[in-house]
C-alpha positions as semicolon CSV with decimal commas, in nm:
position;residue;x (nm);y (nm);z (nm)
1;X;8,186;1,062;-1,162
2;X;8,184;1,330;-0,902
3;X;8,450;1,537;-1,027
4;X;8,244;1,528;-1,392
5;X;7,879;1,534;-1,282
6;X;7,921;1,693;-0,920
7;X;7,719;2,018;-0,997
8;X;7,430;1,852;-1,213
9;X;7,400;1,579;-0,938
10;X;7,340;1,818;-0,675
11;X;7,107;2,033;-0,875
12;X;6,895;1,734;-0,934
13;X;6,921;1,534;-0,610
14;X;6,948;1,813;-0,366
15;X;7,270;1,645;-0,185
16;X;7,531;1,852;-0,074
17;X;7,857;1,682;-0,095
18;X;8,000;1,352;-0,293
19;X;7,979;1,154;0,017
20;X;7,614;1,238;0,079
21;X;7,553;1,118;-0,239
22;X;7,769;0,769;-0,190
23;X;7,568;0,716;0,129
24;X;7,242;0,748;-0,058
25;X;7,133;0,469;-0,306
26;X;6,793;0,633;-0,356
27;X;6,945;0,995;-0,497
28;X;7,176;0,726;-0,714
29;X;6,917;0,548;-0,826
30;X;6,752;0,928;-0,888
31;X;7,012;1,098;-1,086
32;X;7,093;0,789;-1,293
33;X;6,696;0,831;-1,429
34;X;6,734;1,187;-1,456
35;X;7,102;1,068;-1,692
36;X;6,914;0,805;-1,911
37;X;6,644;1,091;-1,998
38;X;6,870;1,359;-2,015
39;X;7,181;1,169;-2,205
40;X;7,177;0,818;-2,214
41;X;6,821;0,766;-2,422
42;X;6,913;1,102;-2,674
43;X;7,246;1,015;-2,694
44;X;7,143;0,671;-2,892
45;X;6,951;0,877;-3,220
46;X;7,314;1,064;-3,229
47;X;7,528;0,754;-3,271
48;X;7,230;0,616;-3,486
49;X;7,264;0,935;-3,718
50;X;7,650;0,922;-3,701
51;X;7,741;0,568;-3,763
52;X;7,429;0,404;-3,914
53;X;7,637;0,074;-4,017
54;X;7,792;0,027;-3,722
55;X;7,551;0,183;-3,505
56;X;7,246;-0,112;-3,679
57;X;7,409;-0,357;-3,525
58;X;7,393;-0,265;-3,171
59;X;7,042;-0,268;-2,995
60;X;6,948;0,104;-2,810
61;X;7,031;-0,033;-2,460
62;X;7,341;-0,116;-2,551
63;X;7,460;0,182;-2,735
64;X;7,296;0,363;-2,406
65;X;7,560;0,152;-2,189
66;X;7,811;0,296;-2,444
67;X;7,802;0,614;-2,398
68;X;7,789;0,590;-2,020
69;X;8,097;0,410;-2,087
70;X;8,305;0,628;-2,300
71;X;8,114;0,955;-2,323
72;X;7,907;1,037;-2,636
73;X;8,259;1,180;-2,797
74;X;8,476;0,863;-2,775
75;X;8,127;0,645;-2,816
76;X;8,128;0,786;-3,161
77;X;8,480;0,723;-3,208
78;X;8,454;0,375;-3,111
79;X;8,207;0,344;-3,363
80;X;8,415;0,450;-3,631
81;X;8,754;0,314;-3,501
82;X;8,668;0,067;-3,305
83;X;8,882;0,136;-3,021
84;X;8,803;0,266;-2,715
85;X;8,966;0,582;-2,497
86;X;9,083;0,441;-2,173
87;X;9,245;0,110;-2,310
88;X;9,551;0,063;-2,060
89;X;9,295;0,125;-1,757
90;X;8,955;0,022;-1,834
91;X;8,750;-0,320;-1,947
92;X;8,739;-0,298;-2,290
93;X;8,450;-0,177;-2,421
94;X;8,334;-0,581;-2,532
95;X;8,388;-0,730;-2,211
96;X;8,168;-0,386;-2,056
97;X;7,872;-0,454;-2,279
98;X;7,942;-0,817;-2,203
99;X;7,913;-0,757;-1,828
100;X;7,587;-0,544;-1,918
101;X;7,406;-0,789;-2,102
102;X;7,450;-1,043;-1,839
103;X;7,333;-0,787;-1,574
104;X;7,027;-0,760;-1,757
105;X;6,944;-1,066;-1,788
C-alpha cells in the first residue's frame, strides 16, 4: 500500500514515513475515510455505468470492497471477465467479499 499510496497518505495524514503510519491506527483509520470519499464511494457509479448487468447484482459496499481489492481497472475487468488480476497470490476475489461480508456483520 505504501509503495502505491505513500505520497497521498502523507499529504492527508501528515505522517512522515511508512512506519509512522503502521504505528498509528488513528491516521489509518484517517486516510482510509479520506479513500472511501475520494475512490472507494465514486468508484461504485463507474462500475455501475460500465457493467450494469453484472454490476446490479452486487450491493455498493461490496463493489466498494472491490475496487479496494483489485483497483478500479481490474474491478472492471472482473466484471466483464470474471477473473481477477492477482490469481496465483491473492484470495480470490469470492472468498475476499466473503471475508467482507462476514466482517460486517
Amino acid at each position: 500500500m505504501w509503495g502505491t499510496h505513500g505520497d497521498s497518505i502523507k499529504s492527508q495524514t501528515g505522517v512522515k514515513s511508512k512506519q509512522e503510519f503502521l504505528n498509528s491506527p488513528q491516521k489509518q483509520e484517517a486516510f482510509m475515510d479520506f479513500w472511501i470519499e475520494k475512490e472507494l464511494k465514486p468508484g461504485i457509479s463507474r462500475l455501475r455505468k460500465h457493467n450494469p448487468t453484472k454490476a446490479s447484482t452486487m450491493s455498493d459496499d461490496e463493489l466498494m470492497a472491490l475496487i479496494h481489492f483489485q483497483g478500479l481497472g481490474n474491478a472492471k475487468k472482473y466484471l466483464d471477465t470474471g477473473k481477477m488480476v492477482g490469481a496465483d497470490r491473492n484470495a480470490s476475489v469470492e472468498e475476499y467479499l466473503r471475508i467482507f461480508k462476514e466482517g460486517r456483520s
